[in-house]
C-alpha positions in Angstrom: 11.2 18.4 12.0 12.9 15.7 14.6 11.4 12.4 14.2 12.6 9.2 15.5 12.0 7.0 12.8 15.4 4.7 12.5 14.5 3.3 9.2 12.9 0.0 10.8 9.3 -0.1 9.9 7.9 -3.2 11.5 4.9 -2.9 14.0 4.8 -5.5 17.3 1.7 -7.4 17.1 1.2 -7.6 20.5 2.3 -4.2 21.8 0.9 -2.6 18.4 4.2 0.0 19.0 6.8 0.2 16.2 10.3 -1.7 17.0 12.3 1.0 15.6 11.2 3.9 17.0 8.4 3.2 19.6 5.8 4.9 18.2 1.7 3.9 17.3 0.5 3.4 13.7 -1.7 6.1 14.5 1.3 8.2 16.2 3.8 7.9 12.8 0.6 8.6 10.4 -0.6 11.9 12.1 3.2 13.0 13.2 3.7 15.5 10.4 0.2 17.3 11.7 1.1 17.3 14.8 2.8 20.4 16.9 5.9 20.8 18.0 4.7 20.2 22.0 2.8 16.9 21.3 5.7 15.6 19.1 7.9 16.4 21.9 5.7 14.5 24.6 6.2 11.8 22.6 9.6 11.6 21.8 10.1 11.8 25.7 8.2 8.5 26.4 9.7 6.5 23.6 12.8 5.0 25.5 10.6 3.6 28.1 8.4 2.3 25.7 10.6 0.8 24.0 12.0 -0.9 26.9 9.3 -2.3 27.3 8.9 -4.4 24.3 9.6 -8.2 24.8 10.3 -9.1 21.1 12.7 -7.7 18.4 12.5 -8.0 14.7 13.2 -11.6 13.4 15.5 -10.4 11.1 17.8 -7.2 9.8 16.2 -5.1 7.2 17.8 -3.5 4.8 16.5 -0.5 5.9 17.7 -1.3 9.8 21.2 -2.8 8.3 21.1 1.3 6.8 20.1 2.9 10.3 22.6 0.8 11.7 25.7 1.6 9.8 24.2 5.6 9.6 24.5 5.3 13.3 27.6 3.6 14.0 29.1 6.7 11.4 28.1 9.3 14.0 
């Protein structure tokens, strides 16, 4: 199943979106349930949301510093 969860995990306050991957609380809880089409629909609208965002994360996770380097290997 394609999910584009990065390893971030933080939720912005004021957007309520994920700054990893873009997605709702109540999109990355019910995304396993969900169908291939609505999954797909979402996936497509996650770059513009995510250019949308004004802030970042403070700070590098651990888990970011790991999606980082898994990215930069591929």
């Amino acid at each position: 199943m394609k999910s584009p969860c990065i390893l971030v995990c933080s939720i912005d306050p004021t957007s309520g979106l994920c700054f990893g991957c873009g997605r709702t609380r109540e999109e990355i809880a019910g995304w396993i349930a969900m169908s291939d089409e609505e999954r797909g629909a979402i996936m497509d609208a996650l770059p513009e949301r995510l250019e949308t965002m004004e802030h970042k994360p403070r700070r590098e996770t651990r888990r970011s510093r790991l999606a980082r380097t898994r990215a930069q290997e591929q």
